[in-house]
N, C-alpha and C positions, 0 to 999 in steps of 0.2 A: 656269773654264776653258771655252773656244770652241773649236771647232772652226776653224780657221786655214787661208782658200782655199789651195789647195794646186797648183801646178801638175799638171795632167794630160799625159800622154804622148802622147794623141791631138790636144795643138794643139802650137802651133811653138814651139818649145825656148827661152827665156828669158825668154816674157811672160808676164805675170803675170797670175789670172787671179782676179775679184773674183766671190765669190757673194753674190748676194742673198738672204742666210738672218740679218744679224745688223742692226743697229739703225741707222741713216744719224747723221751726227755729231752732229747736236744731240741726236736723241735718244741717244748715247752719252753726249750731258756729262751730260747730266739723270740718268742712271743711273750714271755715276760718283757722283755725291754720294747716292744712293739707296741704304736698306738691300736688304741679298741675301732676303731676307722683311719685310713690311710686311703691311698691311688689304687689301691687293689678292690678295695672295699666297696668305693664306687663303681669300679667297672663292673664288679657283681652287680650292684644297686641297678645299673643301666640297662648289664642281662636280664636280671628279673622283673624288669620293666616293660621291655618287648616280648621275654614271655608270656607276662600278662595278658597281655595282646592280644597275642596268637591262642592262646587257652583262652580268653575269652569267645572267639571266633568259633575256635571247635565245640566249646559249650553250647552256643548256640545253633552249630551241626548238628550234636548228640541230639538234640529236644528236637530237632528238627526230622532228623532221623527213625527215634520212636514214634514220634507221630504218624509218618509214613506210613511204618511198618504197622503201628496200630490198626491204619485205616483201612491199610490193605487184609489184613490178616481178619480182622473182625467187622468191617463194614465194606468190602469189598470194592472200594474208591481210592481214587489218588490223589490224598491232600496231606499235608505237611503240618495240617493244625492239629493240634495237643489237644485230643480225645482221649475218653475213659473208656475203656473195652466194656463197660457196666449196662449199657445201651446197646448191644448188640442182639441180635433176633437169630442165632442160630441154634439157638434149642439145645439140644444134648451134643450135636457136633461142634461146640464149644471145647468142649474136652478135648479133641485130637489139634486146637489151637495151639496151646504152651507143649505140649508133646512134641509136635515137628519143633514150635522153637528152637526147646531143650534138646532133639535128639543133633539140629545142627550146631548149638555149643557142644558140645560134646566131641563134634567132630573139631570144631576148629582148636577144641580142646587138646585133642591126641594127634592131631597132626600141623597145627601151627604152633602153642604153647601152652604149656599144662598152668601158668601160672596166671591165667585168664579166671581160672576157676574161683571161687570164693569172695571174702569180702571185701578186698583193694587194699583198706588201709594196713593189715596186718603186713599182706604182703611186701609191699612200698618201707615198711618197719625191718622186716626183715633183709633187704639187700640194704637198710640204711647199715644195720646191723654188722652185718657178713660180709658184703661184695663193693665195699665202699658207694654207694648208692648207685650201684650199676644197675639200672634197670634193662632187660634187653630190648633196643630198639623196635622189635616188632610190636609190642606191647604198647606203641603207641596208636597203633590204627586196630589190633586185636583185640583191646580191652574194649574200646565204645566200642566196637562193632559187634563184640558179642554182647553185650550190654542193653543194644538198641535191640537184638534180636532177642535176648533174654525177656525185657519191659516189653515191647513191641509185642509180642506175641501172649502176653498174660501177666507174667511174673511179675510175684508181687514186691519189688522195691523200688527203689527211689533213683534218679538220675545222679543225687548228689553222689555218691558212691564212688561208682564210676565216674566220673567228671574229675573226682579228688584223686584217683588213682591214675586219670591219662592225663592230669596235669601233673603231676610227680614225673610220671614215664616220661614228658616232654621235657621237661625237666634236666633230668638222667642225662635223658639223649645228647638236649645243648650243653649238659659239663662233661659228655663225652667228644663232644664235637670242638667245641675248645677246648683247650689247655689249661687247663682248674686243678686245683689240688683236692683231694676228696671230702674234704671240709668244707670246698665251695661247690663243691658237686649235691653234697647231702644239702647246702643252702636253697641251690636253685631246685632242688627236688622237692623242698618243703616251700617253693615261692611259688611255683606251678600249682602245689595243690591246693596253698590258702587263695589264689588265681580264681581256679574250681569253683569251689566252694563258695565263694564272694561273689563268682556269677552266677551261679542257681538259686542262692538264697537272698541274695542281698545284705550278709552279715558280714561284714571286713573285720570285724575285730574280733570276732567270737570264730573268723577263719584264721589270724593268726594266733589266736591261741591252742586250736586245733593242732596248728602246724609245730609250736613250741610244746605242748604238752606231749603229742603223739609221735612229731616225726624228729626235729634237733634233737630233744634232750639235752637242751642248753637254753640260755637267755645270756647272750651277750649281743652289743650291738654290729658284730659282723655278720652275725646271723641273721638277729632279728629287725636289722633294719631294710634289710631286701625282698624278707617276706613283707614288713609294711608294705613297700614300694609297692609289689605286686598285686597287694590285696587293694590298696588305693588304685592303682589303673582300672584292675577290674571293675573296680564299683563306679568308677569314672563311665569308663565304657559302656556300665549292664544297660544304661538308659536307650543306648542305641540299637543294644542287641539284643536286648529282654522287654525294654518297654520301663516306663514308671510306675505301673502297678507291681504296691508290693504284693510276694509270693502268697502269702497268709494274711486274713483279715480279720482284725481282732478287736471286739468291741472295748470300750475303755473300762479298767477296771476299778474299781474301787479302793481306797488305800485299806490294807487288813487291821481291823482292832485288835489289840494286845491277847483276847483268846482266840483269834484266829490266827494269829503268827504262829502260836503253842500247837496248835493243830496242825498248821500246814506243816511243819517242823514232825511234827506224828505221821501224816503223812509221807513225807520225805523218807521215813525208815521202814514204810510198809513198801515203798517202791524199791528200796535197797532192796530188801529181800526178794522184790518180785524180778528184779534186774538179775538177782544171782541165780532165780532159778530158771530165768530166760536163755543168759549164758550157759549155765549146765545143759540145758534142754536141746542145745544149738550143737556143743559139740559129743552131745550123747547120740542123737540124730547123726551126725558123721563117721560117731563108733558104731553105729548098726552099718550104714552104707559100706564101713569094710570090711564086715564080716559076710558082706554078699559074695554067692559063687558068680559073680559077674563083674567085667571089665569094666574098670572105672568110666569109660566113655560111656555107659549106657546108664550112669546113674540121671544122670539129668533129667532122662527120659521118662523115669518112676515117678520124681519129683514133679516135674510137667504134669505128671499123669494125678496126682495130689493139686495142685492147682486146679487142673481142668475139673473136677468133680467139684472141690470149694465153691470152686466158679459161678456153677448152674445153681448150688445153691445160695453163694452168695454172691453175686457179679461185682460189686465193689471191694470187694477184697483182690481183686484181679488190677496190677497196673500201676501205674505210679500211688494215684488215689491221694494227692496233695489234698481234693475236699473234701476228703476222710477228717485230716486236721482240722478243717476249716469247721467240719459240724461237730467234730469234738469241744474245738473252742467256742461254740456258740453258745453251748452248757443245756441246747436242746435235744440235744444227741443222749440219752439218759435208759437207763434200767433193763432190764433183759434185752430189750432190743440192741443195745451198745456192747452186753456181756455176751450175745451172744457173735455180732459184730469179730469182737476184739477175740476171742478165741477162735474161733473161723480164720481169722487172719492170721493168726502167730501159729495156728495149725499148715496150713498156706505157706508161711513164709519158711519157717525153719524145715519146713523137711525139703523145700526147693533149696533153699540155700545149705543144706546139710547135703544135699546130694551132690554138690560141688559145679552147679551153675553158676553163674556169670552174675554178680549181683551184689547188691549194699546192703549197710546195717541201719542207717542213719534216720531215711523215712520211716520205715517202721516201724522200729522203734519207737519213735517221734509219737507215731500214730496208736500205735499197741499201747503203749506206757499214757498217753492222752487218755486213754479211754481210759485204763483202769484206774488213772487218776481222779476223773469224774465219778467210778462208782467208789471209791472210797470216800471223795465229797460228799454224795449221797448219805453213804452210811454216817459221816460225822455231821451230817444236820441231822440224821436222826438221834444221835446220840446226845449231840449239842445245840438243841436249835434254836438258841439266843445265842449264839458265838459268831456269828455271821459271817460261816465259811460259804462262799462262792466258788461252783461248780465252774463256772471258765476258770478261775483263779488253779483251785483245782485241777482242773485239766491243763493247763500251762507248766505246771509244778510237777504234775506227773510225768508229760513231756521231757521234760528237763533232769528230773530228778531219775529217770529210769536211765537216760543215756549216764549221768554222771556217775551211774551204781555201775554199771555195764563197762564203762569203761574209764573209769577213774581220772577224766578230763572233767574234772570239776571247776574249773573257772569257762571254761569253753562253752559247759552246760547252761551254766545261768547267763553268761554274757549273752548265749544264741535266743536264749527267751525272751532278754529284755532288750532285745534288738528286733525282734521281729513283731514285739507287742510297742516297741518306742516310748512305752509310759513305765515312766523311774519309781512309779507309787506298788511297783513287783518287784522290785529288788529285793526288799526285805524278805519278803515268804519264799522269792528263791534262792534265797543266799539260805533259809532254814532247810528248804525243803533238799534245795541237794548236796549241802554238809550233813543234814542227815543220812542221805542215801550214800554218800562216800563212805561216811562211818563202818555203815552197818556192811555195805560191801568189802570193806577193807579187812573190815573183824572177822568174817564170816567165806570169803572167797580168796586165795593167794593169787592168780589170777586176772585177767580179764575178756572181756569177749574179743580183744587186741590181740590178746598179749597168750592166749592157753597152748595156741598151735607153735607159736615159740617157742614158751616153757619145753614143750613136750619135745622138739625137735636138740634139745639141747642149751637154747638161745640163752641168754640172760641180760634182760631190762631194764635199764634202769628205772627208777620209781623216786628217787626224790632229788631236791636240789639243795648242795650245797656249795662252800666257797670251795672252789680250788686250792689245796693247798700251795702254797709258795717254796719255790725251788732254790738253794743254793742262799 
């Protein structure tokens, strides 16, 4: 199964529209009579084994890295332990923290590479896209680095991000460095980042779905069985390099009665819509940043300057902020205090990452969409309160259901919840809540928060999968 060009809504209504992601006809006849695994297939299998590796390794760099930079920058010590900038005593000189950050991405922005700016995964899409998955070599030590400097000094996102985009990049590198066709190049590019992803989260399956949803645009097994490989090493590995505690800690939940599925599923479509107006918000934020009479290097610098004030009044919206989730899902985290939390933060986030800092979509969201999932739980116990909706449950769903509105990786989204919750008695409410939110996203945005700077560039993505048809 391929992904099959799909007409987009942003060109003119009946033409047709050919992407350049699958094999030109000769090379199609040759791989019609070709097994789905052969001698080649493994040797991919074996690359993307030892990239694993190595992406593991540097994942645990990166975290190692923020931390530093964290400790340095906001508690004026030299330790390597993952701190929360939230705990810092510098009073209003808080503010000029994410400013220098952002004002040094910026630089490495305009003088090592522009494509360090923003949120990883679009980019990584698009040289999957365009440049046969070339990503440039520098990009593999420039993205974490301005990344650690980004997180490290305030900014509010998440490690995954970036960790997903410098395992792509290493990726890139090693099917530039061997002799790969660009089909195995786009494989190991998409094994590095399910790599990633598997080792900051501890999700291997809900990482290669990521990797098939967002970066192949394919499910066959030369592809997808090297992202396995990869995502299995990694989570082989994370115990050495991360530790056995898992990332999030989630009380057990309840299995939902027959009116609380109807609701969480209610829910799921109020986050669709909150997902679409998070995406618009994000790159409406970046239409203002161009209409500045200022060179692009110094936008980071504004956006820093938006953080730093958030900051003093909200200190945990500064930083990775993983225990952001962790009180989201505890389902004590609740009512003005959480609303006004979650807007502080998606205030925070989108104008730093609008202003074309160094940065992810993943936590945040995570975290943004958690909480608002909880005050819609709220409201539907007031409205329904013998239907026995539960505000973790709620907050799980929102989680979930905001990323699969946002970005139309709807199996990715519930696989990651009910990977990181381990109890199958969520499945149900999340298979409602973010078919819901896919729906209402799909009807209502053409789009995604992936996928808009493409569109607009020209690009065209594909969106669904079907059979290949057969040649000759």
């Amino acid at each position: 199964m391929s992904r099959h060009p799909v007409e987009d809504a942003s060109t003119t209504p009946g033409l047709p529209i050919t992407v350049g992601l699958g094999p030109t006809l000769e090379q199609a006849g040759v791989e019609r009579h070709a097994k789905s695994l052969d001698r080649r297939s493994m040797t991919i299998l074996a690359l993307s084994v030892g990239l694993a590796a190595g992406v593991a390794i540097v994942a645990r760099g990166l975290v190692y890295l923020i931390g530093l930079i964290t400790n340095l920058a906001f508690y004026g010590r030299i330790s390597a332990e993952f701190s929360s900038p939230a705990g810092n005593h510098l009073g209003l000189w808080v503010i000029a923290v994410p400013v220098a950050g952002s004002l040094i991405v910026g630089v490495m922005a305009r003088y090592g590479s522009k494509a360090i700016r923003g949120h990883g995964i679009p980019e990584a899409m698009e040289q999957i896209l365009t440049n046969e998955s070339r990503i440039p070599r520098r990009m593999t030590f420039l993205k974490p680095l301005s990344a650690a400097i980004a997180i490290g000094t305030g900014g509010p996102f998440g490690a995954e991000g970036p960790i997903i985009a410098t395992g792509g990049a290493i990726g890139s590198w090693l099917g530039q460095v061997v002799h790969v066709t660009g089909q195995e190049r786009k494989t190991l590019l998409a094994a590095g980042a399910a790599a990633g992803m598997t080792a900051i989260f501890g999700t291997p399956f809900a990482a290669i779905l990521l990797a098939i949803e967002l970066l192949v645009f394919e499910f066959r097994p030369r592809s997808f069985i090297p992202v396995t490989a990869a995502a299995l090493t990694a989570i082989g590995l994370r115990p050495l390099v991360f530790g056995t505690a898992p990332l999030f800690h989630v009380a057990t939940l309840p299995p939902a009665t027959d009116a609380a599925l109807l609701l969480y599923a209610a829910e799921g479509a109020v986050m669709g819509l909150f997902a679409v107006a998070m995406s618009r918000s994000i790159y409406f934020i970046e239409d203002m940043f161009e209409k500045l009479p200022l060179h692009w290097m110094w936008w980071p610098a504004l956006g820093g300057l938006v953080v730093g004030v958030v900051g003093v009044v909200s200190p945990h919206t500064m930083g990775v902020g993983y225990e952001n989730i962790d009180r989201v899902l505890s389902g004590q985290f609740v009512g003005f205090t959480l609303a006004t939390f979650c807007g502080l933060k998606f205030l925070s986030w989108s104008i730093a990452l609008g202003s074309g800092t160094s940065g992810g979509t993943l936590a945040p969201i995570f975290t943004i969409g958690g909480g608002v999932g909880v005050l819609v739980g709220q409201a539907l116990q007031v409205l329904f309160p013998t239907a026995g909706v539960d505000l973790r449950m709620a907050g799980l769903i929102g989680m979930a259901a905001s990323f699969a509105g946002a970005s139309r990786a709807l199996f990715t989204s519930v696989v990651f919840a009910l990977e990181i919750t381990r109890q199958f008695d969520t499945l149900l409410p999340l298979l409602a809540g973010c078919t819901a939110a896919f729906i209402v996203s799909a009807l209502t945005m053409r789009t995604t928060i992936m996928t808009e700077r493409l569109v607009r560039r020209g690009h065209h993505v594909p969106s669904e999968y079907v059979a290949a048809p057969s040649h000759g």
